[in-house]
LODREN-394841 format. One line per 2 residues: number of its first residue (from 1); their letters; for each residue x negated, y negated, z of C-alpha. Coordinates in steps of 0.25 Angstrom, whole numbers, plus 5000, padded with zeros to 4 digits. Layout:
% LODREN-394841
NUM = a = X,Y,Z ~ ...
END
This chain:
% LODREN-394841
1 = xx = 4993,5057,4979 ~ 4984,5056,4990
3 = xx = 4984,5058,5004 ~ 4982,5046,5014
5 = xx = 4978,5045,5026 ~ 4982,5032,5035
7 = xx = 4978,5026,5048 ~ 4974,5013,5049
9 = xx = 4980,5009,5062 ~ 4980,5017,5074
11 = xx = 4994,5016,5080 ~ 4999,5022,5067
13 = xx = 4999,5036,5065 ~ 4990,5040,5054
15 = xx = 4999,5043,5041 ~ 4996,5054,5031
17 = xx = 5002,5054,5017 ~ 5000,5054,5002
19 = xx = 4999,5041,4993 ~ 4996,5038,4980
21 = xx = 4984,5031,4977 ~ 4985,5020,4966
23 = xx = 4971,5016,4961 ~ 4969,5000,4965
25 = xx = 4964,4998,4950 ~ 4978,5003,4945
27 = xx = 4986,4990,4951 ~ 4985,4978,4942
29 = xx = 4989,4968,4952 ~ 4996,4955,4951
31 = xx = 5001,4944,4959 ~ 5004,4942,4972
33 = xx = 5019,4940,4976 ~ 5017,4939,4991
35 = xx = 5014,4942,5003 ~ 5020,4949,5017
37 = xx = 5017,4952,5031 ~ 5012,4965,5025
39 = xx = 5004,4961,5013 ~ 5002,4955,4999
41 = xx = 5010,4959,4988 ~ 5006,4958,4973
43 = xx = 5013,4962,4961 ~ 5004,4973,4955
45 = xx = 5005,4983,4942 ~ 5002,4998,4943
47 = xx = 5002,5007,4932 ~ 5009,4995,4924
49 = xx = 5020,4994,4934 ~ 5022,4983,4942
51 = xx = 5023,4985,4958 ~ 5020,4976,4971
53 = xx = 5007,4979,4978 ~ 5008,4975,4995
55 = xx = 4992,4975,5000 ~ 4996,4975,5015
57 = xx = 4988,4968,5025 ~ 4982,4980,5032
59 = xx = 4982,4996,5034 ~ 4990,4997,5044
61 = xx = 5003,4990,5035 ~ 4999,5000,5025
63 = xx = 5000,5011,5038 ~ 5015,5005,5042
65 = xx = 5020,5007,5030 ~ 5015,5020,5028
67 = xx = 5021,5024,5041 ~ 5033,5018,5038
69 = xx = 5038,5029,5027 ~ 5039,5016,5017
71 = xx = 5034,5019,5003 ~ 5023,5011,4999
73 = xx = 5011,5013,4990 ~ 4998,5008,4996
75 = xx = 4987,5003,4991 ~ 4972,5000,4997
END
């Protein structure tokens, strides 16, 4: 786990917490299966288990969703 620190928009507060870091190269990615108001979404495989990627549209959607209290993974 690392720690993390986030603020990419101002009216935000900043959020501190710890994350896993998954190492791009790990992902083996695969088609796209669409798209949202938040982002893209491909299918992707991670350690040979398959799981959905979301690459959001910006920094600060990643922010909302950290503030949120959701789980999500995130990637860069």
């Amino acid at each position: 786990m690392h720690s993390a620190h986030f603020s990419a928009d101002a009216s935000l507060p900043p959020v501190q917490m710890s994350v896993e870091l998954i190492p791009y190269e790990e992902l083996k990615w695969g088609r796209f299966l669409g798209r949202g108001a938040e982002g893209a979404v491909y299918a992707a495989w991670y350690l040979e288990t398959p799981v959905a990627v979301k690459r959001p549209e910006s920094k600060v959607e990643v922010e909302m969703n950290l503030h949120s209290g959701t789980p999500c993974h995130v990637m860069q």
